[in-house]
C-alpha positions as CSV (number, residue, x, y, z in Angstrom):
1,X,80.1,58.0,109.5
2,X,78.1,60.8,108.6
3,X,74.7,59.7,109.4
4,X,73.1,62.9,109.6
5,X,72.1,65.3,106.8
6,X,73.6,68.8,107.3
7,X,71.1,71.1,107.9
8,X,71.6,74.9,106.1
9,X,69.2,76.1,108.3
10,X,71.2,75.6,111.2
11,X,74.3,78.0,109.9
12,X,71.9,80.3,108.6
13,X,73.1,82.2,111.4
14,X,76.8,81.2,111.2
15,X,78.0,84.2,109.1
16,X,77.9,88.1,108.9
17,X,78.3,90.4,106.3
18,X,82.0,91.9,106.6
19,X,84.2,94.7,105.5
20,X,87.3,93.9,103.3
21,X,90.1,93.1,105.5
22,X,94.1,92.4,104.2
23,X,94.0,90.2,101.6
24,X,95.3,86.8,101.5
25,X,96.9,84.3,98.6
26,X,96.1,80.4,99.5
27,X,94.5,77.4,98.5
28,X,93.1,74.9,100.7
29,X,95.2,72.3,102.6
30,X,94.1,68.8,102.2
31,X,95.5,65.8,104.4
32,X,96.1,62.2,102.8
33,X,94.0,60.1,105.2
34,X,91.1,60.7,107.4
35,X,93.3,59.7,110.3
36,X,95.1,62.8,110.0
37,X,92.3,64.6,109.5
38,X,89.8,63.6,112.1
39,X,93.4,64.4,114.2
40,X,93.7,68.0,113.4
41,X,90.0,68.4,113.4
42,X,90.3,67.7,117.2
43,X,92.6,70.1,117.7
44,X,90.3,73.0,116.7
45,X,87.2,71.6,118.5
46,X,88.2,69.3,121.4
47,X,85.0,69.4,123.0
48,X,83.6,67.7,119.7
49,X,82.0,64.0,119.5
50,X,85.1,62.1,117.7
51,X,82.4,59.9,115.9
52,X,80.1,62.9,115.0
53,X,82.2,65.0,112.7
54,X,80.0,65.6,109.1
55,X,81.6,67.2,105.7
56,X,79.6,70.1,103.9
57,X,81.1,70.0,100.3
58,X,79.7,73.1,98.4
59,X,79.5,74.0,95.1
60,X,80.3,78.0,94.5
61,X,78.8,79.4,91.9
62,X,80.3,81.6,88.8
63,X,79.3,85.0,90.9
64,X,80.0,83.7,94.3
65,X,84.0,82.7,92.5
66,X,83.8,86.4,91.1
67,X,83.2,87.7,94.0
68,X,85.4,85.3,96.3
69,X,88.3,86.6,94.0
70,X,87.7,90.2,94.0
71,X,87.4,90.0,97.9
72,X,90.6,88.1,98.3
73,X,92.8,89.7,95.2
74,X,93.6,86.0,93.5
75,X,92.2,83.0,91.6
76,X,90.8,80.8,93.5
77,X,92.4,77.2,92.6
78,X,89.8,74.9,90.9
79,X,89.8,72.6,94.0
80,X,88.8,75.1,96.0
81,X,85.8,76.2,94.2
82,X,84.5,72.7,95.7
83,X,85.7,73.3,99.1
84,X,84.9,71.0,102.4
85,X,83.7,72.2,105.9
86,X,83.8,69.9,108.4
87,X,81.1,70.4,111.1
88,X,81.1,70.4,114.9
89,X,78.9,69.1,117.8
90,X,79.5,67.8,121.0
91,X,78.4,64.2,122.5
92,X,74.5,65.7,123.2
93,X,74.4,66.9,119.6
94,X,74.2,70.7,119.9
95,X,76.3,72.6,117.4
96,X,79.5,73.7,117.9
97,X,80.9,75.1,114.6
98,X,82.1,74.7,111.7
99,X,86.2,74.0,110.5
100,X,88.5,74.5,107.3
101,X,91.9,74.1,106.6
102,X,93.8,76.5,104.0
103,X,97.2,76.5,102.9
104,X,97.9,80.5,102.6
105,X,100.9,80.4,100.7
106,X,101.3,80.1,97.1
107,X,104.7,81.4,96.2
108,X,107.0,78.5,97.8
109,X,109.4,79.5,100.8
110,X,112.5,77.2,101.4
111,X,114.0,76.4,104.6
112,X,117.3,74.4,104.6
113,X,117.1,73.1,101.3
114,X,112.9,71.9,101.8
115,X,109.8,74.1,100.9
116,X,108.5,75.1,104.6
117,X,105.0,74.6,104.0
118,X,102.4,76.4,106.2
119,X,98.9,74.6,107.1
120,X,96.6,76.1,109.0
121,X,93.1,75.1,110.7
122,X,90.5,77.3,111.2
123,X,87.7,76.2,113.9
124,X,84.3,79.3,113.5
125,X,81.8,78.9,116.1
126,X,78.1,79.3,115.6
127,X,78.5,82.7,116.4
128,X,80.9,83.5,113.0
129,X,83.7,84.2,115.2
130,X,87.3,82.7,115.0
131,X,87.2,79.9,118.0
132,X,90.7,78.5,117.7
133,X,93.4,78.3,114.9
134,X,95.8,75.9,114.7
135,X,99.2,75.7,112.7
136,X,100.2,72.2,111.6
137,X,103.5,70.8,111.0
138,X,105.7,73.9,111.2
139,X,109.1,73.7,110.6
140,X,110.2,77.4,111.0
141,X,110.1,79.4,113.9
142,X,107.5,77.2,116.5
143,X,106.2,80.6,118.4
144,X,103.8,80.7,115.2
145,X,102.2,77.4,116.6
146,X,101.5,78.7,120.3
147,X,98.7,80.0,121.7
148,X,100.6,83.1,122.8
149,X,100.5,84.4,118.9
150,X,97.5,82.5,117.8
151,X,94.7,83.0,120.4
152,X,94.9,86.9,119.5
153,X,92.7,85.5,116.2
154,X,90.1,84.4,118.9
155,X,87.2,85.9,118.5
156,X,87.2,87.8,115.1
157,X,85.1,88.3,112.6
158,X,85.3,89.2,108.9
159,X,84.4,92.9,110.6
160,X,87.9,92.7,112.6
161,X,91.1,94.3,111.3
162,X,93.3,91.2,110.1
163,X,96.6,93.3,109.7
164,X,99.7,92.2,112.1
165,X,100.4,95.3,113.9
166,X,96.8,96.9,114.2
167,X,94.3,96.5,116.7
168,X,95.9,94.6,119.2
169,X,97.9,91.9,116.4
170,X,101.2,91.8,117.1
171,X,103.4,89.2,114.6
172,X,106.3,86.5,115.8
173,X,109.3,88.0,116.1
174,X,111.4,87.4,113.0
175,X,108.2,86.0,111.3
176,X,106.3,89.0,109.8
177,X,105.3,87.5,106.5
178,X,104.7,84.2,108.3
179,X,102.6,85.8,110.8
180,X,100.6,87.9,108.3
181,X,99.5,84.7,106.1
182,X,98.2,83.2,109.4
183,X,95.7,86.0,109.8
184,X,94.7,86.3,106.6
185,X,94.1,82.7,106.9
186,X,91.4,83.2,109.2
187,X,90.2,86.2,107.5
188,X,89.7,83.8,104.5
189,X,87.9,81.1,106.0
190,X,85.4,83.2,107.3
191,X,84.7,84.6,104.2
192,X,84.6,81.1,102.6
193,X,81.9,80.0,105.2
194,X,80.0,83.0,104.7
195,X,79.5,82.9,100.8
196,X,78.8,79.2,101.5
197,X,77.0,78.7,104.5
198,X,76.0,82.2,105.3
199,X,72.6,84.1,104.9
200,X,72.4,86.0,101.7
């Protein structure tokens, strides 16, 4: 399925050096089956090849977890020290980006009687800029999934203010917290692709 060897070369470009922004507390969000996967995928890069889609698994590195932790004020899981992007290109073969999914919650939240768990895709295009987010599966209040909250992510960096009610961010009604862990979502995936696939 993935025929092609990921070039490094070609994302050498992908990331910028940033500021600290808010900081987040996740782990990465892993579906059961490719099905799924390939499914939610889509829905950060619709102009993607289905059949082309390629995993980058990386290794970080003792300093690059030091630093990943000090930047996002947590441990990083030991899953996600081995995380997976999934990369982009449409059907003539030209890049598109590059996509993670995190889970941005780690103290459970429950919602009649079940944990309300919180997934959320993260599409970067070759430009290191936030192309699309998506939230998967949401059981609490569904404005979190529309593009009326979640486009106003479009287009930031890891030098953009990630803090709901600065520069333009405004949260869900009745779903600060919520709203928050979404941005810093981003926030984090951009920092995961740039210690990873980013020039040094």
């Amino acid at each position: 399925m993935f025929r092609r060897t990921f070039s490094l070369l070609a994302l050498s470009t992908l990331m910028l050096f940033g500021t600290p922004g808010p900081r987040a507390e996740a782990h990465l969000a892993k579906w059961g089956s490719w099905e799924i996967t390939h499914r939610n995928l889509m829905k950060l890069f619709p102009d993607a090849d289905p059949n082309s889609w390629r995993i980058k698994r990386y290794q970080y590195s003792e300093r690059e977890v030091k630093f990943l932790e000090r930047e996002l004020g947590f441990e990083l899981y030991p899953e996600d020290k081995q995380p997976e992007f999934f990369v982009a290109q449409d059907r003539a073969g030209a890049f598109l980006g590059v996509a993670i999914f995190i889970d941005p919650r780690t103290k459970p939240k429950i919602l009649n009687g079940g944990v309300l768990t919180l997934e959320v895709g993260i599409g970067v295009d070759a430009a290191g800029q936030i192309n699309r987010i998506r939230v998967y599966d949401y059981r609490g209040n569904v404005e979190l999934t529309k593009d009326a909250f979640l486009d106003q992510l479009r287009g930031k960096t890891l030098e953009s203010n990630f803090a709901m009610g600065t520069d333009g961010l405004t949260a869900v009604v009745g779903e600060p917290e919520e709203s928050q862990l979404v941005s810093n979502a981003g926030r984090e995936a951009l920092l995961l692709m740039k210690v990873a696939l980013g020039r040094r």
